[in-house]
Backbone as CSV, one residue per row, in Angstrom:
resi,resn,N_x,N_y,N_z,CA_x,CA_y,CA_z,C_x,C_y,C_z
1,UNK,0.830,-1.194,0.000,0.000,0.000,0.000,0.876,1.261,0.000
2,UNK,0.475,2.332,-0.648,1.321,3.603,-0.724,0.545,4.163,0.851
3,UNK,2.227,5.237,0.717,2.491,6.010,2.143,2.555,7.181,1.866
4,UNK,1.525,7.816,2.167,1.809,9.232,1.947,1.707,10.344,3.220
5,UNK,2.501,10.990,3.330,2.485,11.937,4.626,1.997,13.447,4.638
6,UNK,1.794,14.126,3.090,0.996,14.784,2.269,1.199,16.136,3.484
7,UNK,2.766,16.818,3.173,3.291,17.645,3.564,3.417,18.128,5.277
8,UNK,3.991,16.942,5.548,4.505,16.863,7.187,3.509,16.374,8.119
9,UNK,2.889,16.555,8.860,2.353,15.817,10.385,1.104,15.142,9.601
10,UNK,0.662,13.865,10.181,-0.396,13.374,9.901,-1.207,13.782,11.498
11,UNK,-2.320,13.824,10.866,-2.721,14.248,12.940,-3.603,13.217,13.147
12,UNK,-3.142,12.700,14.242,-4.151,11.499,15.120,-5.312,12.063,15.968
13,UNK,-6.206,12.147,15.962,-6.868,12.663,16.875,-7.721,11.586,17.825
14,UNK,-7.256,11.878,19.136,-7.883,11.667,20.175,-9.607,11.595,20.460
15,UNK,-10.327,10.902,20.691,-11.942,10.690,20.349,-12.532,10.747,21.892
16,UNK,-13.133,11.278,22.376,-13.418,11.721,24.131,-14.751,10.603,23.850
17,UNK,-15.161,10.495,22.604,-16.636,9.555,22.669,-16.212,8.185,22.992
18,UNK,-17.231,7.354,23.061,-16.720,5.937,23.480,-17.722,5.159,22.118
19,UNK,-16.949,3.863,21.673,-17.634,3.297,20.405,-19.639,3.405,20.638
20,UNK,-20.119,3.912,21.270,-21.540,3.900,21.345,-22.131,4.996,20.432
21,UNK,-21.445,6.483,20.703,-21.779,7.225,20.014,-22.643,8.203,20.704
22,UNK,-23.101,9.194,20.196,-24.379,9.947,20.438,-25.598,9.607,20.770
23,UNK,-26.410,9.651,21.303,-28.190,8.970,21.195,-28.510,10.076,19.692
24,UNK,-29.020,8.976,18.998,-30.241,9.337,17.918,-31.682,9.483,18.203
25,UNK,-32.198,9.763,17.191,-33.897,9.851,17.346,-34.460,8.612,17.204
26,UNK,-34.921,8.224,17.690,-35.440,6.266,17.382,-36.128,6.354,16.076
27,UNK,-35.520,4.968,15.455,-36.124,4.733,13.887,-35.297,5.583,13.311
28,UNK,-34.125,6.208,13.496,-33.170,6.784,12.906,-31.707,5.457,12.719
29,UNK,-31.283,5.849,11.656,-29.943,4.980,11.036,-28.745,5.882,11.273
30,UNK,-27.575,5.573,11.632,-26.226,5.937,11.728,-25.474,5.720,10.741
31,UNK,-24.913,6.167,9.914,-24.412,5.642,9.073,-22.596,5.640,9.569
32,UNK,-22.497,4.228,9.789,-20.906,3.918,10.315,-19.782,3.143,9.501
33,UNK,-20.222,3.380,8.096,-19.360,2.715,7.224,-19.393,2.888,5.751
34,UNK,-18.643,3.126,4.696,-18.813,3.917,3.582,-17.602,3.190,2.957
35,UNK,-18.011,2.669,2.240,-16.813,2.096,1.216,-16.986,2.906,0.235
36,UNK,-15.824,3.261,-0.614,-16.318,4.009,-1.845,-14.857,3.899,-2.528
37,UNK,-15.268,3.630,-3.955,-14.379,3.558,-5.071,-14.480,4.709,-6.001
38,UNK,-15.731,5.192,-6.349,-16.098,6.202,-7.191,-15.958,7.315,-6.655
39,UNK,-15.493,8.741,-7.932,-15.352,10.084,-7.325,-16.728,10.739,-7.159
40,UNK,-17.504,10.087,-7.936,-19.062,10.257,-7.789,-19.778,10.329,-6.375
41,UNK,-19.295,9.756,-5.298,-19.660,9.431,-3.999,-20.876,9.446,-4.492
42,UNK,-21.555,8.118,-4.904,-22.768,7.851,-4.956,-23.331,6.881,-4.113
43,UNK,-23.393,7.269,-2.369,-24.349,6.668,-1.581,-24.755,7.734,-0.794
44,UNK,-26.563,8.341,-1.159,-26.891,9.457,-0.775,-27.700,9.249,-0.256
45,UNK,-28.602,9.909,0.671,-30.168,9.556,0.851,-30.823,11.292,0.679
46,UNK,-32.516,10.925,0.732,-33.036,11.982,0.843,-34.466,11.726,1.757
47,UNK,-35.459,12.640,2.182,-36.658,12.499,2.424,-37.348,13.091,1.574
48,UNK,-38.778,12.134,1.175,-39.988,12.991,0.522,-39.449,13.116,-1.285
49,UNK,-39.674,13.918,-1.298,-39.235,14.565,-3.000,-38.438,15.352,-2.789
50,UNK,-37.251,15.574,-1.712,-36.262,16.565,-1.589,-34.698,16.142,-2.572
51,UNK,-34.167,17.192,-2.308,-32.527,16.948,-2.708,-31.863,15.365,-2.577
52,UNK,-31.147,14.393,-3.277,-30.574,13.447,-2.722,-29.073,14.286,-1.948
53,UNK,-29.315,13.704,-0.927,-27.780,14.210,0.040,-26.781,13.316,-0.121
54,UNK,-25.541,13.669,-0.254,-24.773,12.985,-0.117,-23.952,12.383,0.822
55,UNK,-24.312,11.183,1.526,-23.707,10.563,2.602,-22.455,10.912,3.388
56,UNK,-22.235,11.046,4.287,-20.666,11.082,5.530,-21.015,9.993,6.300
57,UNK,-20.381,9.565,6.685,-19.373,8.589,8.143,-20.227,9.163,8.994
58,UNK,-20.924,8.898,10.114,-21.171,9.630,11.262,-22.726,10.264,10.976
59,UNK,-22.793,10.585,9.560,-24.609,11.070,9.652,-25.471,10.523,10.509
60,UNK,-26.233,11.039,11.161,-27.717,10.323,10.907,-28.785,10.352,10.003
61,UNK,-29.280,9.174,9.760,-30.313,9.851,8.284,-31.868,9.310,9.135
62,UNK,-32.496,10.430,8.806,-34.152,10.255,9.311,-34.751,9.140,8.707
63,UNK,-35.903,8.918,9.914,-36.658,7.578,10.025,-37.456,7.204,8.717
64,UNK,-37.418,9.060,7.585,-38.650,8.661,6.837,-37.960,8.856,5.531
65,UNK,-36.258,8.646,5.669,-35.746,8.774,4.677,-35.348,7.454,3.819
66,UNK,-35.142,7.755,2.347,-34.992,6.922,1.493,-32.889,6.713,1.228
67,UNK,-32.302,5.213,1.163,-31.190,5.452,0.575,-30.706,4.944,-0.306
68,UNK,-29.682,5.633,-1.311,-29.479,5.333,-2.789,-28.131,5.044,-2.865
69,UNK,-27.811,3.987,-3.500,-25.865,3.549,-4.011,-26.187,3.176,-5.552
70,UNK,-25.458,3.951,-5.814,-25.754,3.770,-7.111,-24.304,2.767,-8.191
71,UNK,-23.418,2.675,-7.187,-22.220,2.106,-7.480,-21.988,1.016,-7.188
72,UNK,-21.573,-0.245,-8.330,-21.430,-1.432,-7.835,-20.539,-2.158,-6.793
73,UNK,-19.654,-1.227,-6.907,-18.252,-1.457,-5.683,-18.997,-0.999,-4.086
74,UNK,-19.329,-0.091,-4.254,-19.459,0.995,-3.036,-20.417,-0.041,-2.053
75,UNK,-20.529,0.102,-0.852,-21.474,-0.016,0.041,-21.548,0.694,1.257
76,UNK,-22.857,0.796,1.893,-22.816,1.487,3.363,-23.074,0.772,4.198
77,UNK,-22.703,1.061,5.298,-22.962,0.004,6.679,-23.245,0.691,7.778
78,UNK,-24.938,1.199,8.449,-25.460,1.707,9.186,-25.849,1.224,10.801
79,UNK,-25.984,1.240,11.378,-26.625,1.136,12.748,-27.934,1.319,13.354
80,UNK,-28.793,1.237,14.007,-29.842,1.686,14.405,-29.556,2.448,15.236
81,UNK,-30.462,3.171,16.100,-30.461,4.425,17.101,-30.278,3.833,18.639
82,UNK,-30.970,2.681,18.318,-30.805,1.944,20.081,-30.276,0.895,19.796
83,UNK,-29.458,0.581,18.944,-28.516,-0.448,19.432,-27.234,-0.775,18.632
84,UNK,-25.969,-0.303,18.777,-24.738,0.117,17.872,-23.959,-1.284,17.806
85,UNK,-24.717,-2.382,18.331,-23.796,-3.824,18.029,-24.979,-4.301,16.919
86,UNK,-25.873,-3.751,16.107,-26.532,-4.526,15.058,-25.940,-3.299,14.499
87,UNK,-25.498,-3.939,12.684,-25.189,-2.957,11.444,-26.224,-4.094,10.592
88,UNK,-26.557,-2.912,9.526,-27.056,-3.459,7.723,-26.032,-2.710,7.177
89,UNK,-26.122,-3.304,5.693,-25.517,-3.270,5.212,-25.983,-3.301,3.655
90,UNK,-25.755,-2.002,3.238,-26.071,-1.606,1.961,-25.363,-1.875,0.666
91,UNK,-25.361,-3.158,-0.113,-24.439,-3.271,-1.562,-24.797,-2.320,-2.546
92,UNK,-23.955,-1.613,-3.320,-24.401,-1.691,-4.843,-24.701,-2.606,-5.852
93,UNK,-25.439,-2.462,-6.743,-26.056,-3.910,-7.579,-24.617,-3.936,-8.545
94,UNK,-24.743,-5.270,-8.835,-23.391,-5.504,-9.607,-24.238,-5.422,-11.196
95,UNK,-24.863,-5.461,-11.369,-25.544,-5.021,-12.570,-25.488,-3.475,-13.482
96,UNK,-24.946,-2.495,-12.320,-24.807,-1.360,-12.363,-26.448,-0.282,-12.203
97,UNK,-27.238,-0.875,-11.758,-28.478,-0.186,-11.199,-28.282,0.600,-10.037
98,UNK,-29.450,1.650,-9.826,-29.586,2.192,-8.431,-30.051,0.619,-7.904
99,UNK,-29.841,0.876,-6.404,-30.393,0.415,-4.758,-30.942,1.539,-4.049
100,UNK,-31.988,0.979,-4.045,-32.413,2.358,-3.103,-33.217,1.501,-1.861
101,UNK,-33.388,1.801,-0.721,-34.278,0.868,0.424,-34.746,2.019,1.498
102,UNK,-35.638,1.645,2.072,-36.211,2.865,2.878,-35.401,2.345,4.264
103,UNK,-35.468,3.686,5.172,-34.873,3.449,6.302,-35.682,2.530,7.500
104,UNK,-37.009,2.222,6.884,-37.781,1.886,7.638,-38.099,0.199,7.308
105,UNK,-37.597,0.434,6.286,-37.707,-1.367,5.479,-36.093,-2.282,6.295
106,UNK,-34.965,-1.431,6.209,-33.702,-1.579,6.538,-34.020,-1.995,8.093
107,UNK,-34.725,-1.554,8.960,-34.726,-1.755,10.095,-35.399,-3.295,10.148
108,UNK,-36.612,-3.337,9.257,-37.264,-4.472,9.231,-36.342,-5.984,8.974
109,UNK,-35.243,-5.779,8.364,-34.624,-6.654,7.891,-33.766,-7.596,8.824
110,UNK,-33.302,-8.166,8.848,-31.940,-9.083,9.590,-30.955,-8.020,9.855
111,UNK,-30.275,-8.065,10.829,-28.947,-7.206,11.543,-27.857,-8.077,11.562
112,UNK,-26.755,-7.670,11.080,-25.631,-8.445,11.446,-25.515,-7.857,12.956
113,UNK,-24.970,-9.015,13.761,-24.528,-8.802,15.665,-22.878,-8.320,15.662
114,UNK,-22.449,-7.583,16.322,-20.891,-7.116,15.908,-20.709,-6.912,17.774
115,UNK,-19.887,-7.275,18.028,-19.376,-6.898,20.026,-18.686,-5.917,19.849
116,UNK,-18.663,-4.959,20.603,-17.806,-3.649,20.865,-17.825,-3.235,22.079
117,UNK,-16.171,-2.796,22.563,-16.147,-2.123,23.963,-16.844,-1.788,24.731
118,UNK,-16.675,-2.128,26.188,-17.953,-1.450,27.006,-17.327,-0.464,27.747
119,UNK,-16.059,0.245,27.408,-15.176,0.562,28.445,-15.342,0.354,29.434
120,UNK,-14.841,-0.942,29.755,-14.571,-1.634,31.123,-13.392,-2.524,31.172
121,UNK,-12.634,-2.111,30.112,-11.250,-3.027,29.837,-11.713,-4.392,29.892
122,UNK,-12.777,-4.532,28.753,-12.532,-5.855,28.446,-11.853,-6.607,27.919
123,UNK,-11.711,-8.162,28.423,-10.509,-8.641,28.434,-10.334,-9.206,26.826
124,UNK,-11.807,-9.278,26.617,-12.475,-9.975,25.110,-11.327,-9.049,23.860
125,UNK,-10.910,-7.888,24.533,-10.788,-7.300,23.421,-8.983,-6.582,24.097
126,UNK,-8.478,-7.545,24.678,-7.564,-7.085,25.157,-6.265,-7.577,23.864
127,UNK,-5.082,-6.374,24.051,-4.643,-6.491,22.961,-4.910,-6.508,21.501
128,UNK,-6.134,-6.022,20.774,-7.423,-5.527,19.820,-7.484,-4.049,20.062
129,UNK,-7.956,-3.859,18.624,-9.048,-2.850,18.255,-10.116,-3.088,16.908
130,UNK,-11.233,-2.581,17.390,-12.294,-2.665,17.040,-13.136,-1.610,16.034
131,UNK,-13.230,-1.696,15.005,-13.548,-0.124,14.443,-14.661,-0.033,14.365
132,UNK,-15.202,0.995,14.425,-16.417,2.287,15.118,-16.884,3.006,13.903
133,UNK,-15.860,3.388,12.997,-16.316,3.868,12.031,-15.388,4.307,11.266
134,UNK,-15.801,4.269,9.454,-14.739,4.557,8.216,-15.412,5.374,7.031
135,UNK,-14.794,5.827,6.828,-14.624,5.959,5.445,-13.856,5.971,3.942
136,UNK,-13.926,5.648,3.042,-13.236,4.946,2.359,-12.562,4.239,2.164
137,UNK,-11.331,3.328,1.483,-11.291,2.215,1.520,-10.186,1.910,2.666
138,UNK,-10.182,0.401,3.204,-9.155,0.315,4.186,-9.134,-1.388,4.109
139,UNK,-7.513,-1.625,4.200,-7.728,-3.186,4.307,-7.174,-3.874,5.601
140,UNK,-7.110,-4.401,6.565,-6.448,-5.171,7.146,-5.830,-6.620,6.809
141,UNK,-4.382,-6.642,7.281,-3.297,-7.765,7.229,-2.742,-7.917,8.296
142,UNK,-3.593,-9.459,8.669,-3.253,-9.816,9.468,-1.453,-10.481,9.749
143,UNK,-1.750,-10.944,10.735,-0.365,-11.605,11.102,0.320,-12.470,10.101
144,UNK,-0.848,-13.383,10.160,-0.460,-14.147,9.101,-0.317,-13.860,7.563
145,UNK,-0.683,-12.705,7.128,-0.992,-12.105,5.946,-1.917,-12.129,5.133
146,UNK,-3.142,-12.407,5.623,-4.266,-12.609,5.014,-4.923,-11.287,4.906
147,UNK,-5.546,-10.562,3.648,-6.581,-9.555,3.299,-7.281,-9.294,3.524
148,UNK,-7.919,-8.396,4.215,-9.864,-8.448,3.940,-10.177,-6.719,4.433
149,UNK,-11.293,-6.364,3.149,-11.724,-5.246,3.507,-12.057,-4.896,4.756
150,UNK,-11.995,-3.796,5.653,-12.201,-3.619,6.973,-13.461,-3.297,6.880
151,UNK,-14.402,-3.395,7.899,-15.716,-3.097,7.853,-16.155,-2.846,9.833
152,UNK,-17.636,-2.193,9.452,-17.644,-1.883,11.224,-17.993,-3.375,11.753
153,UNK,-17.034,-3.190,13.491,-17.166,-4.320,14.149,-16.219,-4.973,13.761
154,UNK,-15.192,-4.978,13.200,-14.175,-6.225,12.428,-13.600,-5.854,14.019
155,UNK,-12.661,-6.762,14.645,-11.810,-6.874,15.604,-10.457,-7.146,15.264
156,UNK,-9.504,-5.868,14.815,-8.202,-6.023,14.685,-6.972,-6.811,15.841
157,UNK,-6.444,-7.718,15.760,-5.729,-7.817,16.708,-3.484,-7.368,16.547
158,UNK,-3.662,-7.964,17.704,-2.387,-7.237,17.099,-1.154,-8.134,16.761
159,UNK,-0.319,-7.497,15.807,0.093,-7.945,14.651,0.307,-7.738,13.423
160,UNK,-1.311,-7.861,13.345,-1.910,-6.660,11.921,-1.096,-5.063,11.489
161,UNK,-1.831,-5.023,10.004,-1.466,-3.771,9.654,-2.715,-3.510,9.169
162,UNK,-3.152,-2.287,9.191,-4.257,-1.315,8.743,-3.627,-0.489,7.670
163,UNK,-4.191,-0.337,6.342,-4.292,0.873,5.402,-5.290,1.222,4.378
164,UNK,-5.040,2.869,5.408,-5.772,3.589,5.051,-5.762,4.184,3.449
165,UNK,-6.726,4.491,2.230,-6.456,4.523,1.096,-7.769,5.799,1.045
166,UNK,-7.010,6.793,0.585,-7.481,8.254,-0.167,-7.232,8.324,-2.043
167,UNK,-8.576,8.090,-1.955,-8.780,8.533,-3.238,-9.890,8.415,-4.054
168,UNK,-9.731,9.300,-5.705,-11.053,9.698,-6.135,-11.859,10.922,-5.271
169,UNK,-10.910,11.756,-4.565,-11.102,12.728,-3.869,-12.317,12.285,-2.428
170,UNK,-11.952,11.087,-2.204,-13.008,10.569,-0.619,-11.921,10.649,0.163
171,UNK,-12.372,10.887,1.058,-11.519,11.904,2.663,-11.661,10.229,3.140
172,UNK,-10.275,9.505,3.532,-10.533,8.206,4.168,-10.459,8.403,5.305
173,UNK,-11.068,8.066,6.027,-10.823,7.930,8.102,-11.360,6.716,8.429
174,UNK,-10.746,6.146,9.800,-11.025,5.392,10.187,-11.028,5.511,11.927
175,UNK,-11.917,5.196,12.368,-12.568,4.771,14.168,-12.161,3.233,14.711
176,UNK,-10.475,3.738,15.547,-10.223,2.724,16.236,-10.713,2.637,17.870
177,UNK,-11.332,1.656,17.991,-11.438,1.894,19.768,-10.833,0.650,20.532
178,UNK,-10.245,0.615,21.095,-9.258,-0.026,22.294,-10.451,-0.558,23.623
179,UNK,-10.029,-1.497,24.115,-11.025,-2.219,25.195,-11.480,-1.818,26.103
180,UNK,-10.773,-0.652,26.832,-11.053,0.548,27.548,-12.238,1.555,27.316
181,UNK,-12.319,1.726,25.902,-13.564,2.263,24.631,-12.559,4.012,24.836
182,UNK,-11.597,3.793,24.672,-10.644,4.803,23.870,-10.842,4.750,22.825
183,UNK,-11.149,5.951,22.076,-10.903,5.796,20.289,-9.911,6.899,19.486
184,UNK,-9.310,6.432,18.453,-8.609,7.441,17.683,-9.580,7.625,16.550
185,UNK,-9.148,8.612,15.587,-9.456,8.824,14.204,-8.270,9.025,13.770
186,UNK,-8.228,8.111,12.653,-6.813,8.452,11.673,-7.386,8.309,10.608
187,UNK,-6.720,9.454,9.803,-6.989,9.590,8.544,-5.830,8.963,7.445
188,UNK,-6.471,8.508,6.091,-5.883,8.156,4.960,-4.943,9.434,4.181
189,UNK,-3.930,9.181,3.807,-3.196,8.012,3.300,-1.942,7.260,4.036
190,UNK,-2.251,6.259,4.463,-1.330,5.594,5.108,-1.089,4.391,5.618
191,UNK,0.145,3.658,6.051,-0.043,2.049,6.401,0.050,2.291,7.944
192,UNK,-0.272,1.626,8.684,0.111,1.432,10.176,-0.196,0.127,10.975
193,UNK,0.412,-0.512,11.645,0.037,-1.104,12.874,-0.968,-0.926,13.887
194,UNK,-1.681,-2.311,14.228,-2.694,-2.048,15.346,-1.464,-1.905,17.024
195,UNK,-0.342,-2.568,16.980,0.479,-2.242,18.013,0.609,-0.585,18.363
196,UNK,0.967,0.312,17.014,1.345,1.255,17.163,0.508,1.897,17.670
197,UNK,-0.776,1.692,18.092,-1.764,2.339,18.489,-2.166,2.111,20.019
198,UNK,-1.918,1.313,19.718,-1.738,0.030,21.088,-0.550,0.775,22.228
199,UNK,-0.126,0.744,21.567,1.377,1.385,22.468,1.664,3.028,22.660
200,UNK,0.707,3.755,21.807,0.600,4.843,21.544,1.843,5.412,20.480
201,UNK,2.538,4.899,19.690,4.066,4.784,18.998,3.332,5.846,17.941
202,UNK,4.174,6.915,17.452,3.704,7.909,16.458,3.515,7.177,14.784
203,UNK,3.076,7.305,13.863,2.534,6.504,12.940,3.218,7.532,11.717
204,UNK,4.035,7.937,11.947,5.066,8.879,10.818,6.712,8.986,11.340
């Protein structure tokens, strides 16, 4: 993976929230995951006959809103309002069609179950981190060297390398939280270690 340091300090920032998040409005979606390949950023939602918006990391999108991916690569991966260990998970059609699903149909559906920090130094997640939330693309390699797109709820352990990938003009970040329910945000472009985070070791 390329390393880019994109004119001196990368900044880590420190997260005072704990992987739970904010309270939402009930029957409201979080949106905690955004894959995206296209410069199009085509996963938007809207309500009613309004504007389609274009999706962020961290939105909430209303109970009576509609959402659209219009990209076969891309997907989103949301939350409900009362409970941040179920995500859905939004594909683009490989056909190259819109997806569009209401926020209210999405709830109706099956939840993937994902465990995350209770900050209580759990032990489940000792030596781990757990991500909270991304945007754009990111892969983890493990110890052993095995691939796989990162997604919310994956449990990094350590060993691993994380990288972060900017591009097609999508702002990549990623939400690490530690067992304690410490979290960073680090942003793309870059490779790093789950140790280095672990240990607090600077990542430039």
């Amino acid at each position: 993976m390329r390393r880019s340091l994109r004119n001196g300090a990368i900044l880590i920032i420190l997260l005072a929230a704990t992987a739970v998040g904010f309270a939402q409005a009930k029957g409201t979606l979080k949106c905690v995951g955004l894959y995206l390949e296209t410069s199009a950023k085509q996963v938007s939602y809207r309500v009613g006959g309004g504007d389609w918006v274009v999706m962020k990391a961290g939105d909430t999108i209303p109970a009576d809103a509609k959402i659209r991916v219009n990209a076969p690569r891309d997907w989103v991966e949301l939350t409900p309002s009362d409970n941040a260990n179920a995500v859905y998970e939004i594909d683009g059609s490989n056909s190259g069609g819109e997806v569009i699903k209401k926020v209210a149909d999405i709830l109706k559906s099956e939840a993937k179950v994902v465990s995350l920090p209770k900050g209580e130094a759990d032990p489940k997640f000792k030596n781990k981190l757990v991500v909270t939330q991304y945007a754009g693309q990111h892969v983890f390699t493990t110890a052993d060297g095995d691939k796989n797109d990162i997604k919310y709820g994956d449990v990094l352990a350590s060993g691993g390398e994380i990288s972060t990938i900017a591009n097609n003009g999508v702002d990549a970040t990623i939400d690490l939280t530690d067992a304690s329910g410490q979290c960073w945000r680090i942003p793309g472009n870059m490779d790093f270690t789950v140790d280095q985070i672990l240990k607090g070791e600077p990542l430039y």
